[in-house]
C-alpha positions as MATLAB code, in Angstrom:
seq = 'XXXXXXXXXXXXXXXXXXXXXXXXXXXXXXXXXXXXXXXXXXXXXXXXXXXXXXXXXXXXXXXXXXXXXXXXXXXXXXXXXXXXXXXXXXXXXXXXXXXXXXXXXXXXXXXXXXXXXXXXXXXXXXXXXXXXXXXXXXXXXXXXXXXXXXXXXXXXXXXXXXXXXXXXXXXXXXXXXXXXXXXXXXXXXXXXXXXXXXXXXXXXXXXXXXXXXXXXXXXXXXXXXXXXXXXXXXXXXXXXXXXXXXXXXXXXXXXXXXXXXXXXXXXXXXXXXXXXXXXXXXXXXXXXXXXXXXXXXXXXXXXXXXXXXXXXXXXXXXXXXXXXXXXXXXXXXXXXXXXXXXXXXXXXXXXXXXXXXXXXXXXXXXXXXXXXXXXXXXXXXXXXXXXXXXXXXXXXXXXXXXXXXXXXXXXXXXXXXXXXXXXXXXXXXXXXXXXXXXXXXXXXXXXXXXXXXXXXXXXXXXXXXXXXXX';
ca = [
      86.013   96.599  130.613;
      89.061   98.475  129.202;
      90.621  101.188  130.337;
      93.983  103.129  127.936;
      97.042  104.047  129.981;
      96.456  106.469  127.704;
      94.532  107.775  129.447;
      97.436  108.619  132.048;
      97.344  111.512  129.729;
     100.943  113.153  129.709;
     100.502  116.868  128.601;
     104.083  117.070  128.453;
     104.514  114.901  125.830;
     103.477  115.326  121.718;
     102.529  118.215  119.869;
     100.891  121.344  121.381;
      97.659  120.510  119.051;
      97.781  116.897  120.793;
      97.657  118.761  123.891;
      95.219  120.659  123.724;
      92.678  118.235  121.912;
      93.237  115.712  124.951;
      92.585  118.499  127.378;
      89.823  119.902  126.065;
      88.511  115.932  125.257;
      89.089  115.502  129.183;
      86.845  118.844  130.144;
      84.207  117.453  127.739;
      84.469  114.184  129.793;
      84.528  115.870  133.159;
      81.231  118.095  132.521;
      79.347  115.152  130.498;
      79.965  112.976  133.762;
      78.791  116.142  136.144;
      75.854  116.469  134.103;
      74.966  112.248  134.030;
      74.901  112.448  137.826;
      72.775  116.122  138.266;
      70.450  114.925  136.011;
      70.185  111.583  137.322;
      70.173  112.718  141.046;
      67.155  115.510  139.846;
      64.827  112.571  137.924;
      65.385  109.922  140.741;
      61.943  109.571  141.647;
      60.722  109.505  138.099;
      62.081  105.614  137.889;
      62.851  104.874  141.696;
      59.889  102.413  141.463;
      61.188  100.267  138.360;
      64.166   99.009  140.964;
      63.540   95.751  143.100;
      65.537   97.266  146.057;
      63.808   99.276  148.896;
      65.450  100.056  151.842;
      66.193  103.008  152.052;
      68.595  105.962  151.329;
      70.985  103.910  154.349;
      70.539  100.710  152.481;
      71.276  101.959  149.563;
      74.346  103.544  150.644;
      75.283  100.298  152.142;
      74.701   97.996  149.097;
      76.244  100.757  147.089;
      79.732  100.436  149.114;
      79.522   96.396  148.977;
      79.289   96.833  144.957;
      82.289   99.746  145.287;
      84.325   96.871  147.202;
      83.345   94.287  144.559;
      84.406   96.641  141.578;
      87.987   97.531  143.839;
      88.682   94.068  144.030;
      88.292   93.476  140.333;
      90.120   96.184  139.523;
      92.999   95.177  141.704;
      92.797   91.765  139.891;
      93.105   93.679  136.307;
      95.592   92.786  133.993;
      97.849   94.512  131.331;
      96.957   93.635  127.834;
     100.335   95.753  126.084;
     101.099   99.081  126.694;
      98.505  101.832  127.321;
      95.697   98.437  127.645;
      94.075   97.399  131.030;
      91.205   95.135  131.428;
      89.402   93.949  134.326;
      86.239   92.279  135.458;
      84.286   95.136  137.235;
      81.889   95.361  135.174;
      80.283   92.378  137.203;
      79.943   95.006  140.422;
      78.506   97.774  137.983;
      75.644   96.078  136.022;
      74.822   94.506  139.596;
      74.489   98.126  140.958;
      73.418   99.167  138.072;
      70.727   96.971  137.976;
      69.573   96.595  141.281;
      70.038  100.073  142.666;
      69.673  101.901  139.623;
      71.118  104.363  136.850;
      72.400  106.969  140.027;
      73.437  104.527  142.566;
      75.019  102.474  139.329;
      77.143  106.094  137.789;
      78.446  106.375  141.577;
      79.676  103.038  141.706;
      80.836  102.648  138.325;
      82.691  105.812  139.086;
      84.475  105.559  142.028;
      84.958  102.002  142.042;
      88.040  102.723  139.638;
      90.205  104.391  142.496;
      92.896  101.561  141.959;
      93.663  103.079  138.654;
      93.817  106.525  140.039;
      97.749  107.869  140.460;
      99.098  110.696  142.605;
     100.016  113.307  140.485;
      97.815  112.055  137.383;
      95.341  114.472  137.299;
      93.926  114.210  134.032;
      93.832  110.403  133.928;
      92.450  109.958  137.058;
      89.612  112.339  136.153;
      89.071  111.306  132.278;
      89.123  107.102  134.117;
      86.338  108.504  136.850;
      84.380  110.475  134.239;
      84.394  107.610  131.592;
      83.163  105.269  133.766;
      80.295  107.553  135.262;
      79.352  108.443  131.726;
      78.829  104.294  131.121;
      76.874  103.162  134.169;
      74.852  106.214  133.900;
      73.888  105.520  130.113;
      73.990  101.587  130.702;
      71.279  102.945  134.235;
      68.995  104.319  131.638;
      68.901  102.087  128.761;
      67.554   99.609  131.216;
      65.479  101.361  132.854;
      63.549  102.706  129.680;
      63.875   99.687  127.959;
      63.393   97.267  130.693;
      59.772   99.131  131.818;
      58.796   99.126  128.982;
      58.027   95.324  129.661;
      56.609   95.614  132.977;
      53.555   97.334  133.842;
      53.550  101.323  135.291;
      54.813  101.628  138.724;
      56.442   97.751  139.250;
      59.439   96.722  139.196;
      61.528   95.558  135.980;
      61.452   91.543  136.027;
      61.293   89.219  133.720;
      61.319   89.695  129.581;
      62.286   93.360  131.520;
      65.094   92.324  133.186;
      66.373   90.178  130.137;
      65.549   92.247  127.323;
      66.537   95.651  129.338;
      69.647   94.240  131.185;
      71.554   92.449  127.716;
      70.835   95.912  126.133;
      71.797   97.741  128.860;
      74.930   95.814  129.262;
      75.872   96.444  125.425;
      75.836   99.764  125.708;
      77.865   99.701  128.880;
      80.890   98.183  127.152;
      79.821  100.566  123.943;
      79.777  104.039  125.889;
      83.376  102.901  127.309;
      84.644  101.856  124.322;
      83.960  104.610  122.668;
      85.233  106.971  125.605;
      88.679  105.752  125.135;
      88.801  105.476  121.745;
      90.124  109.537  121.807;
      92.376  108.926  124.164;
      94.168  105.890  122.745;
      94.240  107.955  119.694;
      95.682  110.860  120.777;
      97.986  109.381  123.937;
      99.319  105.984  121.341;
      98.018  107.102  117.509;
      96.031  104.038  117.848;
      93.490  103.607  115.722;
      90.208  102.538  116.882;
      90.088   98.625  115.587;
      93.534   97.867  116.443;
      92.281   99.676  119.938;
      89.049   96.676  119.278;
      91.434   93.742  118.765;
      93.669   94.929  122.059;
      90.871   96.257  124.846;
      87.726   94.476  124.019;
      87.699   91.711  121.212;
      90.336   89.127  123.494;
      87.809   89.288  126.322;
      84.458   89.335  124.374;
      83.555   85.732  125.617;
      84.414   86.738  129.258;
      81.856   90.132  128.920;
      79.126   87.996  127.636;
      79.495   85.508  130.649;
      79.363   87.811  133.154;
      76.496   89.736  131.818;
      74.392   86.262  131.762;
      75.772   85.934  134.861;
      74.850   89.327  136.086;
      71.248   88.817  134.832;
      71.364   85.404  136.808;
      72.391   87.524  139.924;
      69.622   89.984  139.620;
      67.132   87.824  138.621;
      68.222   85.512  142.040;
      68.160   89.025  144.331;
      64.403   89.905  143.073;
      63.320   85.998  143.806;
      65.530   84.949  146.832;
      66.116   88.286  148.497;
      69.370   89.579  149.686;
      70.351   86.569  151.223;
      70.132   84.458  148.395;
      71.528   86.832  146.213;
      74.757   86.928  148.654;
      74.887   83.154  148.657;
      75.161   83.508  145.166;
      77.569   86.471  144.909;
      80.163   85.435  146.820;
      81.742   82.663  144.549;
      81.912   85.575  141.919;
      84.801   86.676  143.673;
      86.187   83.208  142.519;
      85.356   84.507  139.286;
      87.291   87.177  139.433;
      89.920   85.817  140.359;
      89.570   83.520  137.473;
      89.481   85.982  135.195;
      93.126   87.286  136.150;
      94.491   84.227  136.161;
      93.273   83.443  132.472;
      94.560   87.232  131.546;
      98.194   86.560  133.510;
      98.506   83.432  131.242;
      97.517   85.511  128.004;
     100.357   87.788  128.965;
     102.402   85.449  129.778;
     101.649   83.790  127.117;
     102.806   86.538  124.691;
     105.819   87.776  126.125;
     106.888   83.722  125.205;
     105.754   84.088  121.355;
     107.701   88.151  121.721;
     110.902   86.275  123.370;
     110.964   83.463  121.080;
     110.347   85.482  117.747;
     113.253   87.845  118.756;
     115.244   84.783  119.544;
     114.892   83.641  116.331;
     115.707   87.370  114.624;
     118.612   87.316  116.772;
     119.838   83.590  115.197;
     119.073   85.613  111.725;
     121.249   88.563  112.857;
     124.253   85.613  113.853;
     123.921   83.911  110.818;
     124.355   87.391  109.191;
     128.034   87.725  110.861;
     128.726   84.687  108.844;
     127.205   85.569  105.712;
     126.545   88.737  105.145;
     123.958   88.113  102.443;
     121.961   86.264  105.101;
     119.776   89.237  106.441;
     118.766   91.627  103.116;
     117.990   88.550  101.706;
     115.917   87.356  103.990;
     114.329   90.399  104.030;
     113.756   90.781  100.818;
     112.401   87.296  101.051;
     109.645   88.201  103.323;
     108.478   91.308  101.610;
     107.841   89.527   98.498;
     106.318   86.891  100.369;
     103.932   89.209  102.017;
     102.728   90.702   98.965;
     102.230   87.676   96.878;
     100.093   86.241   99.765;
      98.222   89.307   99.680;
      98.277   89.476   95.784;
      96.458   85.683   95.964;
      93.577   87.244   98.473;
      94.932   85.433  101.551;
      93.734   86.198  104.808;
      95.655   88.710  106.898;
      96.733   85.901  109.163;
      98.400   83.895  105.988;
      99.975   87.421  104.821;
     101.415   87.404  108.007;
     101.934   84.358  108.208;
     103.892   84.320  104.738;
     105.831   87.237  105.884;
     107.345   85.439  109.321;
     108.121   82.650  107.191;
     110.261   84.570  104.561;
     111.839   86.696  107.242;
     112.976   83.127  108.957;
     113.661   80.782  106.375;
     116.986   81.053  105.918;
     116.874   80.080  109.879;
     118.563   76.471  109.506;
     121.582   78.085  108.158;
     123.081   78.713  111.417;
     123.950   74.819  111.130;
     125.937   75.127  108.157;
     129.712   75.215  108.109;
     131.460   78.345  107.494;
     133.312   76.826  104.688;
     130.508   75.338  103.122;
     128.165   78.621  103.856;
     131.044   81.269  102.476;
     132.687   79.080   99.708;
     133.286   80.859   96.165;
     133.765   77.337   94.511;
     131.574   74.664   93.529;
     129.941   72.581   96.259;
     130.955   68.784   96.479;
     127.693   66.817   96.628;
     128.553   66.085  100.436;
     128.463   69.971  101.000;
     125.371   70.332   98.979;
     123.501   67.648  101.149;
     124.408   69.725  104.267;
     123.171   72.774  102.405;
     120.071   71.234  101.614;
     119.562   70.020  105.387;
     119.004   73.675  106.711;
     115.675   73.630  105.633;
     115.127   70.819  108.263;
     117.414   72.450  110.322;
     115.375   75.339  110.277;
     111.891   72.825  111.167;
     113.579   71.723  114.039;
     114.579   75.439  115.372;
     111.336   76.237  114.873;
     108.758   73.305  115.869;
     110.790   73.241  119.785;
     108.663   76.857  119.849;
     105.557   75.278  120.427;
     103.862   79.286  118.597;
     105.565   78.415  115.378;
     104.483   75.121  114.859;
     102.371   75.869  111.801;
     105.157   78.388  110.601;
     108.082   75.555  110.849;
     106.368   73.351  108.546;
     106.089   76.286  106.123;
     109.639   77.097  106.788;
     110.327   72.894  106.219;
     109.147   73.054  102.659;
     110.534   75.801  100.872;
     112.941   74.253   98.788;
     110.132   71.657   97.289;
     109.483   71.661   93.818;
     106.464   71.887   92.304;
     107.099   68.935   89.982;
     108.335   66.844   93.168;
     111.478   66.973   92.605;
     112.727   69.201   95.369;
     113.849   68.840   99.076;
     113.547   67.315  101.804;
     110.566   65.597  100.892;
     110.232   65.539   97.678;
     106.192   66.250   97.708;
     104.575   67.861   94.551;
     102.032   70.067   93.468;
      99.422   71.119   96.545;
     101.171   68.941   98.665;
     103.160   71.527   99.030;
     101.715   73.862  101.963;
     100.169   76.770   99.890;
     103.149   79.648  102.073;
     106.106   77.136  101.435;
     105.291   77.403   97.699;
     104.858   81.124   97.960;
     108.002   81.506  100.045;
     109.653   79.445   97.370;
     108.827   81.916   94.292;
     110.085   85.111   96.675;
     113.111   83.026   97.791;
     114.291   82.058   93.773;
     114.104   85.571   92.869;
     115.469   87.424   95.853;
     118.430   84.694   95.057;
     118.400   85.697   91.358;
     118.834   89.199   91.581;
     121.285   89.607   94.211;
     125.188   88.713   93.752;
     126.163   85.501   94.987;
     130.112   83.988   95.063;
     128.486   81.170   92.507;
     126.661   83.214   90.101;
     126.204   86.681   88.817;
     123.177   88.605   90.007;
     120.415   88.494   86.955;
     118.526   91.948   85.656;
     114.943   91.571   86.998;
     113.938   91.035   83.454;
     116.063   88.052   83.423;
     114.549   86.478   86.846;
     111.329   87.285   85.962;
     111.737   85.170   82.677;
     113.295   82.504   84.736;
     109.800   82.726   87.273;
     108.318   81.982   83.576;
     109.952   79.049   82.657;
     110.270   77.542   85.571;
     106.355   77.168   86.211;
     104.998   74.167   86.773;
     108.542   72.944   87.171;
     109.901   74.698   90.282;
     107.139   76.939   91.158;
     103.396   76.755   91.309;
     102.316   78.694   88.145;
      99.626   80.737   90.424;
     102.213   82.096   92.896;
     104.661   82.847   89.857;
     101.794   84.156   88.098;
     100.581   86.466   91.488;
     104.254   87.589   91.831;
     105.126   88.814   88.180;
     102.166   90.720   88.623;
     103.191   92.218   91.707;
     106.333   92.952   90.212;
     105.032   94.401   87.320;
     103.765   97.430   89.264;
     106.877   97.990   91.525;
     109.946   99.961   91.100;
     113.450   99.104   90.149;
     114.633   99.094   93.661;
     111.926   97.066   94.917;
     112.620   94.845   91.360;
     116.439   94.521   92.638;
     115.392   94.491   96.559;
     118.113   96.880   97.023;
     115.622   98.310   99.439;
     115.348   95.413  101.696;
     116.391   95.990  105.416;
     116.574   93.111  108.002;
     115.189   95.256  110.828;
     112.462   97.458  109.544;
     110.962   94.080  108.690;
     111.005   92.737  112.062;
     109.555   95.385  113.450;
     106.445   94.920  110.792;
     105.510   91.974  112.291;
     102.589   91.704  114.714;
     103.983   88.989  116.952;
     101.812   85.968  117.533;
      98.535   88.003  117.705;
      97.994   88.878  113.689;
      99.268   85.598  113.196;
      97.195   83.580  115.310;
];
C-alpha cells in the first residue's frame, strides 16, 4: 500500500487555487470516511453472519487491536520509494481484519493502524492518511462481503469459492480505492501525474501485493478451519514477512541512490572534461538530444530512447584520458595522437562497465565510433553487429561534430552535414538511422539544425535515472 508525502499537505505552499482544491479534496475525504463508518456501524447486523468470527463485541475488540499492532508494525517497517512515496506491507493486517472481522471492524483498523505516519502539527495529512485508508477497508469490507455471499448460502459464513472469489476481488479494490485516493494529492502536493504516480507507489511492489493477498486468503482460510490457534501459529512468521519486505525495499533504495550517485559521477567527469575542452559539454548535449529523437523516430521502446539519450549525453566520457595537448591541439594529429584519440571510446567502456547499472550502456558507449562498413574503431565490427544505440549515437555524434566549429575544421551549414549523413550511408552510418535522423531534422528549426540550443545541464536533468532505463 502507498501512501504520498503529499499528502503531508502544506497549505502554505503553491498557488491559492492549489490550496484550496487540496482542502476542500481533504473535507471530501474526511466526510466520505465519516460516512463509510456510520453507515457501516448502522447495517452491521445485516452481514454480521457472513463473518467466521464470533465472540463477541470484547473479542472483537481484542482481535481488532492484535490486527492494529500488526498494521503499526508494518508501517514502522515502511520504506521511502523517492520523495512524497511510502510503501509498506499493512495491507496484510487489513484484509486479515477485513476479512475475518468484517467491513466495520476492517475501516477501524485500516484506519487507525496508520498512526506511524501521523505528524504533530500535520493536520491535514494526518486526517486525508486516516480517511484514505478508512475509505479502502471499508469498500474492500463490502466488496467481499457482497461478492463473497453471494457463493455461500443465506445466513453462513463466506468460505470457500466465497472466500476466494470475494477476498482476490476484495483485495483489488483495496489497493484500487487507495490508489485512487492519492492520486489528487500527488497531483496537487508534486504535479505528478497519475502513471508516473503507478510506476513509483504501486507498480515496483505489484508482485509483493499479490503474495500477500494469496497469503492473506491462506490465513483466513487456516482461521475458519484451524481456529484461532492455528491461525496464530500461522500468523506469526508473517511478521518475518514483514520484515522481509523492508529489507527488499531498503535494498531498492539503496539500490538507486548507487545508479543516482554513479550517473552524477559520471556528469560530473563530463563537466571536468569540459574545463579542458570547452566543446566537450554542448556537444555532448547536443549528442544526446539527437540521439533521443532518432531512437524515438525508429519506434524504440521508451527504455532504448532513454537508453540512447544516456549514451549520447556520456559518450564523450573516455575523453577525460586524453592529453591536454592532444585534446586542445589546432594542428594535425600525428598517428600516435590519433590512436590515443581513438582509445577514449574504450576508455569510456571501462569508466562505465566498473558501474555495474551501466553495463548495457558502456557497450553502447564502446561502439560509437564503428563504421557501418567495418571499418571503424575499436573493433572494427560491421553492419548489425553494431549494437542498434552505438549506431544511432554514431549518426547524432557525426553531425553534432559537423555543425559545430572545431580547431581542425570549419563548422558545415546543416545543409552541408545533412548531405554528408547522405553520402556517407552504408559507409559510416546505417542508412536507417541516417534515414530516421534527416527526417527528424527535416521538421526542426535552425537552432535545433545548428544545436546552438544544446545545454549540458537541462539534459541531465531529463534523464530518469536507472528506473526509465531499466
Amino acid at each position: 500500500m502507498g501512501s504520498p508525502e503529499a499528502a503531508s499537505i502544506d497549505v502554505s505552499s503553491g498557488g491559492s487555487a492549489r490550496v484550496t482544491l487540496t482542502t476542500a479534496y481533504v473535507v471530501i475525504i474526511v466526510l466520505g470516511a465519516v460516512a463509510m463508518l456510520l453507515g457501516l456501524f448502522w447495517s452491521r447486523g445485516e452481514w454480521g453472519h457472513a463473518f467466521s468470527f464470533s465472540a463477541g463485541t470484547w473479542g472483537v475488540v481484542a482481535a481488532g487491536l492484535v490486527f492494529v499492532a500488526a498494521g503499526v508494525f508494518a508501517d514502522h517497517f515502511r520504506v521511502r520509494l523517492g520523495k512524497g512515496i511510502e510503501v509498506s506491507a499493512s495491507f496484510l493486517p487489513d484484509f486479515l481484519a477485513v476479512t475475518i472481522l468484517g467491513p466495520l471492524a476492517g475501516a477501524v483498523v485500516s484506519g487507525v493502524a496508520v498512526v506511524s505516519y501521523w505528524q504533530k502539527g500535520q493536520l491535514l495529512r494526518n486526517l486525508t492518511i486516516v480517511g484514505v485508508f478508512v475509505l479502502s477497508g471499508g469498500t474492500c469490507g463490502l466488496i467481499y462481503f457482497l461478492l463473497g455471499s453471494q457463493f455461500v448460502p443465506p445466513g453462513e459464513a463466506i468460505s470457500g469459492l466465497g472466500l476466494a472469489v470475494g477476498g482476490i476481488v476484495a483485495g483489488i479494490a483495496y489497493q484500487l480505492v487507495n490508489f485512487m485516493l492519492f492520486v489528487p494529492i500527488a497531483w496537487l502536493r508534486r504535479s505528478l501525474r497519475p502513471v508516473a504516480y503507478f510506476k513509483e507507489a504501486l507498480q515496483p511492489f505489484l508482485l509483493f501485493h499479490i503474495f500477500f493477498l494469496i497469503l492473506s486468503l491462506g490465513l483466513v482460510y487456516s482461521f475458519q478451519y484451524s481456529g484461532p490457534f492455528g491461525f496464530a501459529l500461522f500468523f506469526l512468521p508473517v511478521f518475518g514477512l514483514i520484515y522481509a519486505f523492508r529489507v527488499y525495499s531498503r535494498e531498492m533504495e539503496l539500490a538507486k541512490r548507487l545508479e543516482r550517485f554513479s550517473l552524477q559521477m559520471a556528469a560530473s567527469m563530463i563537466t571536468a572534461l569540459d574545463l579542458k575542452d570547452n566543446y566537450t559539454a554542448q556537444h555532448s548535449a547536443s549528442v544526446a538530444q539527437y540521439s533521443f529523437d532518432i531512437a524515438c523516430e525508429l519506434s524504440l521502446s521508451k527504455r532504448q530512447c532513454n537508453l540512447a539519450h544516456l549514451a549520447g549525453l556520456l559518450h564523450d566520457l573516455g575523453k577525460i584520458s586524453v592529453p591536454d595537448e592532444v585534446l586542445g591541439s589546432t594542428e594535425r594529429l600525428t598517428s600516435e595522437q590519433w590512436e590515443v584519440i581513438k582509445y577514449h571510446s574504450v576508455a569510456g567502456y571501462r569508466v562505465l562497465c566498473d558501474m555495474t547499472e551501466f553495463e548495457e550502456l558502456s557497450k553502447v558507449v564502446l561502439h560509437h565510433h564503428e563504421r557501418f562498413d567495418g571499418t571503424g574503431y575499436p573493433e572494427e565490427l560491421s553492419g548489425e553487429e553494431i549494437p542498434l544505440l552505438s549506431r544511432v549515437v554514431s549518426v547524432a555524434d557525426s553531425y553534432s561534430a559537423m555543425v559545430s566549429d572545431r580547431p581542425y575544421h570549419a563548422k558545415k551549414t546543416p545543409e552541408e552535414a545533412v548531405a554528408e549523413l547522405e553520402r556517407q550511408m552504408g559507409r559510416q552510418f546505417d542508412p536507417d538511422v541516417a534515414n530516421a535522423f534527416i527526417r527528424v531534422l527535416s521538421r526542426a528549426g535552425r537552432e535545433y539544425r545548428t544545436s546552438e540550443d544544446a545545454n549540458f545541464q537541462l539534459q541531465f536533468q531529463k534523464i530518469r535515472f536507472l528506473r526509465d532505463i531499466s
